[in-house]
N, C-alpha and C positions, 0 to 999 in steps of 0.2 A: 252547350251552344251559348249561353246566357253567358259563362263564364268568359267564353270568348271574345265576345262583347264588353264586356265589365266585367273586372274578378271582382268587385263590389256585390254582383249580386249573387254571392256566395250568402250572403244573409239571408238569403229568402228561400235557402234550399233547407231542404227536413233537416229537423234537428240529428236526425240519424244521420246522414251527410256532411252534415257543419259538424261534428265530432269521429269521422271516420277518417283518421291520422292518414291511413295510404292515400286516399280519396283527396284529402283535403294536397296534400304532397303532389298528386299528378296533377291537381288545379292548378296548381301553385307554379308549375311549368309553364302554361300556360296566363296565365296571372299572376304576378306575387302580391296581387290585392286580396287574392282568394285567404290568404293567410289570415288575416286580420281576424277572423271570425276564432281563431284558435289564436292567437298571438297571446298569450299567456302561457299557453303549453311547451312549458321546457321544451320538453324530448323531442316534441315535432318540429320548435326551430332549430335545435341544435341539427337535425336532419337535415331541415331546410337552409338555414346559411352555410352546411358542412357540404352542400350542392352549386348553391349559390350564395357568394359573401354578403352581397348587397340586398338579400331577403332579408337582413338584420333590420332596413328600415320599416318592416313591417310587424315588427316584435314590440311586446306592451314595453311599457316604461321602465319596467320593473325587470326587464332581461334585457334590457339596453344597458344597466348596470351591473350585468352577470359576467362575471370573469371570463366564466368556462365557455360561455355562449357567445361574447365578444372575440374571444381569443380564437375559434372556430370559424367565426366569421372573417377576420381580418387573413387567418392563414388561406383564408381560400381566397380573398380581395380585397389586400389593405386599404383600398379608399374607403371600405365599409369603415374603417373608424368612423367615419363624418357621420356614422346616426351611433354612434357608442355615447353612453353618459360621459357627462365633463369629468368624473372620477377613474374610467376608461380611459379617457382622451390623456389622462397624465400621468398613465399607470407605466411603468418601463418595461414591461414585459408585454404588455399589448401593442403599444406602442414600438417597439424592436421586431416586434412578430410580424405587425402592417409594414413598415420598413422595409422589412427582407423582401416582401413580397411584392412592396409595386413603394417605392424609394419616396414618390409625391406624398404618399397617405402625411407624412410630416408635417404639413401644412393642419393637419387636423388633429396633430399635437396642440398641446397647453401650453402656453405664452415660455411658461417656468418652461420647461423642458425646451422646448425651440433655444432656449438662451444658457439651456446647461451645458458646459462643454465637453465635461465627461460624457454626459449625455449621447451628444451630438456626435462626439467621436466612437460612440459605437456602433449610432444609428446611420452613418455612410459607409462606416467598416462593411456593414451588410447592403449600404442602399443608398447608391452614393449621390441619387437623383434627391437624396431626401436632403441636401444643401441647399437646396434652394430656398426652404424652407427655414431654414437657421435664421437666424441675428443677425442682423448686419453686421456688427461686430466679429460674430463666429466667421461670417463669408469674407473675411478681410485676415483670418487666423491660419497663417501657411502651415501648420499642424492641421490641424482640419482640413482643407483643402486640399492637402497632399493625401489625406486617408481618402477623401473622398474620391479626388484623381483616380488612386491606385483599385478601386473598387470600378469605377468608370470614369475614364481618360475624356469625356465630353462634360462631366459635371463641373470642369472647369469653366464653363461659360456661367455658372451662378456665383462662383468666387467677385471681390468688388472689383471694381477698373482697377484700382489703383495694385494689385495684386496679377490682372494681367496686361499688365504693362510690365513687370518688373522682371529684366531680362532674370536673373540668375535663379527665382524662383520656378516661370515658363521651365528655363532647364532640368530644373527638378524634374518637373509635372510632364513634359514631353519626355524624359526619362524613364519614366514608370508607363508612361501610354503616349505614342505615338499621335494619336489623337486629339490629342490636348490642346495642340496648335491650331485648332479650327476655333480656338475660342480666345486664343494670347489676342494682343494689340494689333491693329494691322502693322505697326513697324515691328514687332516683334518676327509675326508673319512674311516679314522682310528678308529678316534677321538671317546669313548664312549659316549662322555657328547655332541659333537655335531648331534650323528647320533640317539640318544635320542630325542633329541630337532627337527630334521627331521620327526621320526617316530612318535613322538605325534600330530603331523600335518598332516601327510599322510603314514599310516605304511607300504603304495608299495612305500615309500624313499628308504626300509631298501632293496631294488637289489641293490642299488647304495654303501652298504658301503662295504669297504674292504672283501678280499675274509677269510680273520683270524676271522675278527667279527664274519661272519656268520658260522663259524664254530666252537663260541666260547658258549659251553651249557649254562653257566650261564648269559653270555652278553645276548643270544637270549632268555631265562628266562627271564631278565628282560625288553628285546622288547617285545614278543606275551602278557607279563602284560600292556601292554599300546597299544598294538594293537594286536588283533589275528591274524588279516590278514599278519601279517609280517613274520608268519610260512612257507606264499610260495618262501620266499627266503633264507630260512635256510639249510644250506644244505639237501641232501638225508640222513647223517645218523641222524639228526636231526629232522628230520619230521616221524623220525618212532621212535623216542625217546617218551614213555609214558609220563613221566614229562612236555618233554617240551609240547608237544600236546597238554597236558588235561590244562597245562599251559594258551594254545592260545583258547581251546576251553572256559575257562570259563569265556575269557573277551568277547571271542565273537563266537557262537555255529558253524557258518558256517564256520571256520576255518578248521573243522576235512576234508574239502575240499582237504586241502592241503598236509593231513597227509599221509605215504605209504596204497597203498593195503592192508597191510597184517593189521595193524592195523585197518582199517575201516571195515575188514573182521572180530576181533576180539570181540566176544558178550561181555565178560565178562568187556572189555577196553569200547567199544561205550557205554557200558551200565553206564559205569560211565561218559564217556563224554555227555548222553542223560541228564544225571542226574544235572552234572555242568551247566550244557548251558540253564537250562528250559525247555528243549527238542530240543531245534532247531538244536543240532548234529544229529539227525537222520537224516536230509536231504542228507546226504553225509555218510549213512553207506553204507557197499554194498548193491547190489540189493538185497540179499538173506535176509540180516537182515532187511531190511526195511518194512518187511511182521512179521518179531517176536511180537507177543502179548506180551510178555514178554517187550519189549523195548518201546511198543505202552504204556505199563500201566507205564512206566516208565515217560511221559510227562503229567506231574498235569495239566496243565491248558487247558481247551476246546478251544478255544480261537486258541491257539499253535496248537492244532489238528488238529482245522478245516485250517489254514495255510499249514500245513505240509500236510494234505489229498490234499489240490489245487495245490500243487508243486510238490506231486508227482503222482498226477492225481488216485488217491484212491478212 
């Protein structure tokens, strides 16, 4: 009960208690101040950070600078680097280990290493969050930026300006991850040839591009041709435009998802969208039409049927 209060007053409990490893371990669940009273003892923080990472800040000094016990701690929650010895903090196998594991810990790397490139280019290979943390220098290096991209397509928002501003490189970076264009230039964001190059890699890019694109009928014509799904962010009068719809339905059927009410309510429209898609627009007509025999005979393949009867539980 005390402990629950304060894991501090784990001091004042018997000596038999402050040295009873399970005992002190289930305190320490409930406190990780409880530890302090053993924070010497190897074996029970390698327990204890091998549980929880960030029990590491309650380790003596002297296991703050233990490989085996830091490297425990970081695999379970690399921001534990931040209570690891400064000989931890720039050790590269600690350091790569916290990386993997939560990509920020970077920041609790050693100046040297933040600035080493070799470095750096291994620790976004694995943690691509961990750019942020680099050099200014490094965050302006389309070599690094591009590993880090291809690990996570949003870690291009720590690259410098001057890097996402720069159409031909974005192309790169939206090449590898579709996502990437949530962090280019707003004119890049503009850009048709670049948010092209986004959506053919992930067509939920296309929320990221400018608010004109997606308003633009022929632009968005020829995004839902290379992704249908990217109908969900075209605007409202867009999504109840027949063209563009049947557009997105025929790259891909479950798009009519994203079309207006009134259109998924529309027999004579779905019945062409059941028609393009192979049938798989019918998952997404209204309820009322999803019972039409008339749109049922409309999906040639059994196959497709027996599908659509499981999804919509027929």
């Amino acid at each position: 009960s005390a402990v629950k209060q304060n894991g501090r007053a784990m001091k004042h409990a018997t000596e038999d208690l402050r040295v009873d490893t399970e005992f002190v371990l289930e305190a320490a669940k409930i406190s990780p101040w409880a530890l302090e009273c053993m924070s010497a003892e190897r074996d029970l923080i390698l327990r204890a950070v091998a549980e929880n990472g960030m029990h590491l800040k309650h380790a003596s000094a002297e296991l703050h600078g233990d490989k085996d016990v830091v490297l425990a701690a970081v695999a379970q929650e690399g921001s534990a680097l931040k209570y690891a010895a400064e000989a931890m903090q720039g050790d590269r196998d600690v350091v790569l280990c916290a990386v993997a594991q939560n990509g920020r810990a970077m920041k609790h790397a050693t100046e040297d290493l933040r600035c080493d490139k070799a470095f750096v280019l291994d620790a976004v290979a694995v943690g691509g969050w961990a750019l942020e943390a680099a050099s200014e220098e490094l965050r302006g290096d389309k070599e690094v930026v591009l590993a880090a991209v291809k690990q996570n397509g949003r870690a291009l928002r720590h690259a410098t300006e001057d890097l996402r501003a720069d159409k031909e490189f974005v192309l790169e970076a939206t090449a590898l991850c579709g996502y990437a264009l949530e962090s280019a230039s707003e004119a890049l964001r503009g850009d048709k040839e670049v948010v092209l190059s986004a959506v053919k890699q992930n067509g939920r890019a296309f929320r990221h591009a400018v608010d004109d694109l997606r308003a633009d009928k022929d632009f968005v014509l020829e995004t839902v041709s290379v992704c249908g799904y990217a109908l969900e962010f075209a605007t409202d009068s867009l999504c109840g435009d027949k063209e563009v719809v049947l557009g997105a339905v025929k790259q891909n059927g479950r798009a009519l998802r994203h079309a207006l009410d009134e259109l998924r309510a529309d027999k004579e429209f779905v019945l062409e969208a059941v028609t393009a898609s192979s049938g798989y627009a019918l998952e997404f007509a209204s309820p009322e039409l999803q019972d039409d025999e008339e749109l049922w005979g409309a999906v040639k393949h059994e196959k497709v049927k027996t599908e659509l009867r499981r999804r919509l539980g027929k």
